[in-house]
Residue frames as qw, qx, qy, qz and C-alpha x, y, z in Angstrom:
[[0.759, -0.126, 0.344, 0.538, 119.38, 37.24, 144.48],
 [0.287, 0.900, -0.030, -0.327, 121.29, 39.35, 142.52],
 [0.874, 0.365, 0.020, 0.319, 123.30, 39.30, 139.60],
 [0.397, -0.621, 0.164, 0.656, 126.95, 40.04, 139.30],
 [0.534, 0.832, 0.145, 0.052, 128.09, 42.61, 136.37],
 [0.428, -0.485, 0.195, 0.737, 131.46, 44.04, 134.74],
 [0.159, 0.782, -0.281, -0.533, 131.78, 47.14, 132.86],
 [0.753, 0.405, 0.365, 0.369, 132.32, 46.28, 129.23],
 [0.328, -0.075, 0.116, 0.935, 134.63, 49.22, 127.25],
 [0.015, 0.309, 0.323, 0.894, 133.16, 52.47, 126.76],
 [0.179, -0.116, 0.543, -0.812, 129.74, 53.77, 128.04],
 [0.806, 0.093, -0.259, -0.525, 127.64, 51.07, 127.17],
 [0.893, 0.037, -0.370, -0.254, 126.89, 47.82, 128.22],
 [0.571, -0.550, 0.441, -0.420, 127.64, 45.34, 130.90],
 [0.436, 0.239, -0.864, -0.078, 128.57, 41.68, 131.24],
 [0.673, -0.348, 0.298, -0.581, 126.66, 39.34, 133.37],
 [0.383, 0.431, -0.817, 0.021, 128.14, 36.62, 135.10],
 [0.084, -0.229, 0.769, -0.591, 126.96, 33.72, 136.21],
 [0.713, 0.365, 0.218, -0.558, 123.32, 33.18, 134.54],
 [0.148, -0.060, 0.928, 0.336, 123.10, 30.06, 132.53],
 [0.347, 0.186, -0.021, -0.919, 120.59, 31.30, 130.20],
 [0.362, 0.059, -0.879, -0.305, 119.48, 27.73, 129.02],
 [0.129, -0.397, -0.820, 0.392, 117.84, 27.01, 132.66],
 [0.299, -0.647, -0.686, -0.144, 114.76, 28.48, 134.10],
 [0.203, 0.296, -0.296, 0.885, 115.01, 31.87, 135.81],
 [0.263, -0.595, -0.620, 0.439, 113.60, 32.86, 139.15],
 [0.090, 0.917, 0.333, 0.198, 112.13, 35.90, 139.11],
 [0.157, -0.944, 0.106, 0.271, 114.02, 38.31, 141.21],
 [0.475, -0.300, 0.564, 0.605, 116.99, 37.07, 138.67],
 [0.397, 0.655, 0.526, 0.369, 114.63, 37.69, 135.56],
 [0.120, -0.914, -0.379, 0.077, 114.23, 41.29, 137.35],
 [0.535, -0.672, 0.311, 0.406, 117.92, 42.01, 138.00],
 [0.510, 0.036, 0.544, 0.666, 118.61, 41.22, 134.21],
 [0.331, 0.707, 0.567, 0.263, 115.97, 43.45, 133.10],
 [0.239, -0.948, -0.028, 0.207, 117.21, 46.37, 135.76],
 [0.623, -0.470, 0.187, 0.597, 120.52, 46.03, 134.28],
 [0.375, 0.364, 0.514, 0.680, 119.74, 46.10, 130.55],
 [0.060, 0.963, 0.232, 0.124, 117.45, 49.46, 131.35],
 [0.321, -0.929, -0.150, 0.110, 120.33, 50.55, 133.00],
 [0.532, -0.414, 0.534, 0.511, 123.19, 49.69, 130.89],
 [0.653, 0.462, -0.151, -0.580, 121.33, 49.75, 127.25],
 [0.797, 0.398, -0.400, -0.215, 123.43, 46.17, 126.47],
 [0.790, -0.486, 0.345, -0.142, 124.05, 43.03, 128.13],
 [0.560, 0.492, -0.650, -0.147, 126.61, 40.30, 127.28],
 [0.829, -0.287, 0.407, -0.254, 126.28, 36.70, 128.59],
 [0.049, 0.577, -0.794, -0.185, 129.19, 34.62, 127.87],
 [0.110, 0.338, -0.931, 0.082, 129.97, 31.27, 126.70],
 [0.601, 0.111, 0.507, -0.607, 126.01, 30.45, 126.40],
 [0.027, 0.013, -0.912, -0.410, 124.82, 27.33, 124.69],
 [0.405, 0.306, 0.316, -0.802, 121.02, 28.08, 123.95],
 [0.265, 0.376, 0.882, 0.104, 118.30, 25.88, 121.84],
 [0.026, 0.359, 0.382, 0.851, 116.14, 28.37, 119.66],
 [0.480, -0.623, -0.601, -0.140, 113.31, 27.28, 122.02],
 [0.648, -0.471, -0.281, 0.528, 115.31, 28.61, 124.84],
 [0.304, -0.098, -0.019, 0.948, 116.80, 31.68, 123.44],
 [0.260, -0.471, -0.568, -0.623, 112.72, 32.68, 122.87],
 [0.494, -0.731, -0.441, 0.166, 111.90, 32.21, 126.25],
 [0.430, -0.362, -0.059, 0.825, 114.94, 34.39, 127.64],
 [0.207, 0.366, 0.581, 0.697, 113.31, 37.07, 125.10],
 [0.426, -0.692, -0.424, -0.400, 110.14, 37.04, 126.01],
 [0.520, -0.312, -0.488, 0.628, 111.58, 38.26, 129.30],
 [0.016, -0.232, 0.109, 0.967, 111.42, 41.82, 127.84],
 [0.404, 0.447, 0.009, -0.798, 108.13, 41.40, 125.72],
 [0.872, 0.448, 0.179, -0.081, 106.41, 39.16, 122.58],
 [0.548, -0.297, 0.640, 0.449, 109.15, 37.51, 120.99],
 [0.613, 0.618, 0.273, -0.410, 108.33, 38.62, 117.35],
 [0.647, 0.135, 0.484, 0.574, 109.37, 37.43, 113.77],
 [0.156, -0.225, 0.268, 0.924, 110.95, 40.19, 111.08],
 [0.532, 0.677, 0.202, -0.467, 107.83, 42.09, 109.31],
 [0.379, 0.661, -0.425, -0.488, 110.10, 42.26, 106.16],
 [0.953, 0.019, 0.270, 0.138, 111.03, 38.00, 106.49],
 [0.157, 0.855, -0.431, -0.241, 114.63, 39.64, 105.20],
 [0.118, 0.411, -0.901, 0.072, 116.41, 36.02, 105.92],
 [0.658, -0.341, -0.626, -0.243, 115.70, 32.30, 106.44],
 [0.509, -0.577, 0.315, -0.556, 114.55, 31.53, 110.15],
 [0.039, -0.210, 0.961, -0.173, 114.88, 28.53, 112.34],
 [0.359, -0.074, -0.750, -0.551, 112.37, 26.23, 111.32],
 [0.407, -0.517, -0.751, -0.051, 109.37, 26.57, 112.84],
 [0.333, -0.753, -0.316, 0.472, 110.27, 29.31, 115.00],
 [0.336, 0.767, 0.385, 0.388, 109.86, 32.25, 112.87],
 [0.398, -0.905, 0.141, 0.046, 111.52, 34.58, 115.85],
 [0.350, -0.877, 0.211, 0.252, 114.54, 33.43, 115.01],
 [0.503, 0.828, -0.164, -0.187, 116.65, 34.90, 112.11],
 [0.899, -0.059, 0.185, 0.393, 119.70, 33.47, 110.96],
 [0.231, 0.968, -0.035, -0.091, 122.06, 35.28, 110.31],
 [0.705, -0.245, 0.433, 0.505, 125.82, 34.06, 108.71],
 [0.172, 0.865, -0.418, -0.218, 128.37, 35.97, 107.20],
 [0.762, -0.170, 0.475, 0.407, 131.29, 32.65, 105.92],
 [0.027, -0.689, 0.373, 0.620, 134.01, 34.07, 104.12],
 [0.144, -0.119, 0.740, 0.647, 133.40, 33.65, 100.44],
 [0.160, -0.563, -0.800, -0.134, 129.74, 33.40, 101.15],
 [0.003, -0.178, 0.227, -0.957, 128.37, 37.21, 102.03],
 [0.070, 0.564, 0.783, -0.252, 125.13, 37.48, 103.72],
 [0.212, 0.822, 0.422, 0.318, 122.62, 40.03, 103.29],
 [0.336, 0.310, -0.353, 0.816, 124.38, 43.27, 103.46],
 [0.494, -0.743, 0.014, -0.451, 121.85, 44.62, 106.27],
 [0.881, -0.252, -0.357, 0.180, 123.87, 41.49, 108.30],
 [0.666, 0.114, -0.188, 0.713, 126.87, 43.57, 108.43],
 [0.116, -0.447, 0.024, -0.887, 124.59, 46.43, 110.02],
 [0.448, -0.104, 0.375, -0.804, 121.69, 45.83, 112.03],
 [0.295, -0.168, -0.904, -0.258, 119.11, 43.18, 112.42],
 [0.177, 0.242, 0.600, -0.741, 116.36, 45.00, 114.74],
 [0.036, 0.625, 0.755, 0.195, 113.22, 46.24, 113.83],
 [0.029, -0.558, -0.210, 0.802, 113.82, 50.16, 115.09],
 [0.041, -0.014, -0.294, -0.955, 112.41, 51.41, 111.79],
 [0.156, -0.504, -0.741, -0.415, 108.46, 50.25, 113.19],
 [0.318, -0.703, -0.046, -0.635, 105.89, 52.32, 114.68],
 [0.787, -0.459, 0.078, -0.406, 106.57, 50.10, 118.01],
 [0.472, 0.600, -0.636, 0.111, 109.82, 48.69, 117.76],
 [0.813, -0.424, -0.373, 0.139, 110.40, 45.65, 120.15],
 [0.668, -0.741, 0.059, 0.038, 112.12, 46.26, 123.43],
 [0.545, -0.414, 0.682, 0.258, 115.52, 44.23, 122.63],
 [0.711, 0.526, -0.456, -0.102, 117.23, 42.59, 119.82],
 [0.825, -0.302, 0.469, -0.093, 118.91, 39.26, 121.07],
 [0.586, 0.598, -0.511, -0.192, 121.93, 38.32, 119.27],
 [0.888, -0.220, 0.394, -0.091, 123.18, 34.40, 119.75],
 [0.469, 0.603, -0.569, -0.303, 126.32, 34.09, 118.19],
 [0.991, 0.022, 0.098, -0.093, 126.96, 30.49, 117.38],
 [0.722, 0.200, 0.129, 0.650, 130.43, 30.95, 115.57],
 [0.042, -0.972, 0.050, 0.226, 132.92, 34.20, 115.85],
 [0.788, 0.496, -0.075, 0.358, 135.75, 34.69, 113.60],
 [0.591, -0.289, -0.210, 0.723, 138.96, 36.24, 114.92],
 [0.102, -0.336, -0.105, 0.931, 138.48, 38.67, 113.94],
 [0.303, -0.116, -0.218, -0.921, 135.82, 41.22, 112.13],
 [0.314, -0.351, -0.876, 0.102, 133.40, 39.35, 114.62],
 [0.049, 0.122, 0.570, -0.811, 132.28, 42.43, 117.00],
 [0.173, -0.767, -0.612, 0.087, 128.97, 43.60, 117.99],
 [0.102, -0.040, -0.316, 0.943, 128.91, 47.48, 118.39],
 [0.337, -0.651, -0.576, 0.362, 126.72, 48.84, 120.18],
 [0.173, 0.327, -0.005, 0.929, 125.98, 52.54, 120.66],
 [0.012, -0.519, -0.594, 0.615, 123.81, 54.44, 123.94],
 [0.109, 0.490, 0.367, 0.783, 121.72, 56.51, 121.72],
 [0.460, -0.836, -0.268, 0.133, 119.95, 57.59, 125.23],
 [0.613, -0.486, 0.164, 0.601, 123.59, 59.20, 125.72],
 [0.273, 0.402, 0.506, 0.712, 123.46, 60.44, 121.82],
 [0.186, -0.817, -0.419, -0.350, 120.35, 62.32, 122.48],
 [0.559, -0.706, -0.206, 0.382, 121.63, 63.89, 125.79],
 [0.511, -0.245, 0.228, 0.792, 124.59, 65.07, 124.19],
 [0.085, 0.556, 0.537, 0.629, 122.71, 66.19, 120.85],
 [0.358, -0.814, -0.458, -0.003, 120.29, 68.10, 123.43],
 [0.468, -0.793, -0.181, 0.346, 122.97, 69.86, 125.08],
 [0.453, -0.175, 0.353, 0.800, 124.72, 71.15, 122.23],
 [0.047, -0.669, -0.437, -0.600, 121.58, 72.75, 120.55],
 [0.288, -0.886, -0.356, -0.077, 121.18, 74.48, 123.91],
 [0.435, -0.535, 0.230, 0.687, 124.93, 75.82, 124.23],
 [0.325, 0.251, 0.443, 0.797, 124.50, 76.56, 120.20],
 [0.132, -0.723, -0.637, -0.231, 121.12, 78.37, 121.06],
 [0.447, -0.772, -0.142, 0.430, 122.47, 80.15, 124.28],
 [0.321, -0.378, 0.288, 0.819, 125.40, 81.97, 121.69],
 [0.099, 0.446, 0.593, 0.664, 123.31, 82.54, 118.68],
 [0.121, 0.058, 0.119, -0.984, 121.60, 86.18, 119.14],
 [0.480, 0.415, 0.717, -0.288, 117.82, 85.81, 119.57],
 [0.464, 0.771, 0.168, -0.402, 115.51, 86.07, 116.76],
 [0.021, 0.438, -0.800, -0.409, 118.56, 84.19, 114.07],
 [0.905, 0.105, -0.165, -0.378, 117.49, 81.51, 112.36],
 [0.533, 0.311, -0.772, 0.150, 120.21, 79.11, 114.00],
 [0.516, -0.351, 0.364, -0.691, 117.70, 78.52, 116.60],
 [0.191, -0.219, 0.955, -0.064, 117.52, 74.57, 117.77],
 [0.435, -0.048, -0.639, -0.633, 115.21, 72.65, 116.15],
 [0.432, -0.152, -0.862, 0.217, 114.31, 70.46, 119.57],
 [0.379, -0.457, -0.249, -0.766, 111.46, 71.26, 121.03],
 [0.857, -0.420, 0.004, -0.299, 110.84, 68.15, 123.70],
 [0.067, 0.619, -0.750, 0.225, 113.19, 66.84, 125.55],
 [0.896, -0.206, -0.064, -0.388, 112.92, 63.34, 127.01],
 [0.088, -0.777, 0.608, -0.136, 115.24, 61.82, 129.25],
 [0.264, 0.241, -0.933, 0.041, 116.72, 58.42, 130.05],
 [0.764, -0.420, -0.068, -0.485, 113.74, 56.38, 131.42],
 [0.293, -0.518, 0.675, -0.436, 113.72, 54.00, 134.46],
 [0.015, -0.161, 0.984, 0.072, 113.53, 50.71, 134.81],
 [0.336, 0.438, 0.705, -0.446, 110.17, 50.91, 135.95],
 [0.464, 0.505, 0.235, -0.689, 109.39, 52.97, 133.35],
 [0.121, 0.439, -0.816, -0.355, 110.93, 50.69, 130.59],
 [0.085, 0.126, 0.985, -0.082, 109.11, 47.60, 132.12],
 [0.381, 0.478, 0.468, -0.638, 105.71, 49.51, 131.89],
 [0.479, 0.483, -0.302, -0.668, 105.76, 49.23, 127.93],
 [0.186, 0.128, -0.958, -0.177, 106.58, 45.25, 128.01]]
């Protein structure tokens, strides 16, 4: 089986309709969600009503479900994987809330972040998102058009040294 997907705006990320993340997944559907996120960098699964227990499993799809190193916020009791995180107007959260809530600054950074919103306001509610696989590409190819006009032997030579392109599912799944 496969899943179905639609284009979300911009060049990132994908909807995926039709998965009712709460059940059990079959494999070649576990496989199809994993080929999309490698291949989209960010899923979105509507209109999902998930138990803490449940949004852990779906996780672990990608890898060890792990709790923040820094413990920045409180967690759902007992399950230490997963952060709360609420923003209610007069009440600010922690300002990191209004940024990020991964873990990209460890040596080994999990796979995925898994946001579960529970409540969205009308508005300042989004999620962005950003292809940094696409970042890097771009970044890459502008140090080698700045390189290619700069006269050899300048000192406005590129600083990039290794390149490293957009891995493949396969090779994505080989680190979970």
């Amino acid at each position: 089986m496969s899943i179905e997907t639609r284009a979300l705006a911009g060049g990132v990320g994908q909807q995926v309709l039709g998965v009712n993340l709460s059940h059990a997944l079959k494999e070649d559907v576990k496989d199809a969600i994993r080929d999309a996120l490698f291949n989209h960098c960010a899923l979105l699964f509507r209109d999902q009503d998930l138990q803490p227990a449940e949004q852990v499993r779906f996780t672990q799809l990608f890898g060890e479900a792990q709790p923040h190193p820094l413990n920045p916020r409180p967690t759902v009791p007992g399950m230490p994987e997963v952060l709360l995180i609420q923003n209610r107007h007069g009440k600010r959260g922690a300002r990191n809330d209004y940024w990020h809530s991964d873990i990209s600054h460890a040596a080994r950074p999990p796979a995925v972040s898994i946001l579960h919103a529970l409540e969205v306001p009308v508005s300042r509610g989004d999620t962005m998102v950003c292809n940094m696989y696409a970042a890097w590409e771009s970044y890459h190819r502008a140090c080698a058009e700045c390189s290619a006009q700069c006269a050899p032997n300048t000192a406005a030579k590129p600083a990039l040294v290794a390149t490293r392109s957009r891995p493949t599912p396969t090779a994505c799944r080989s680190r979970m």
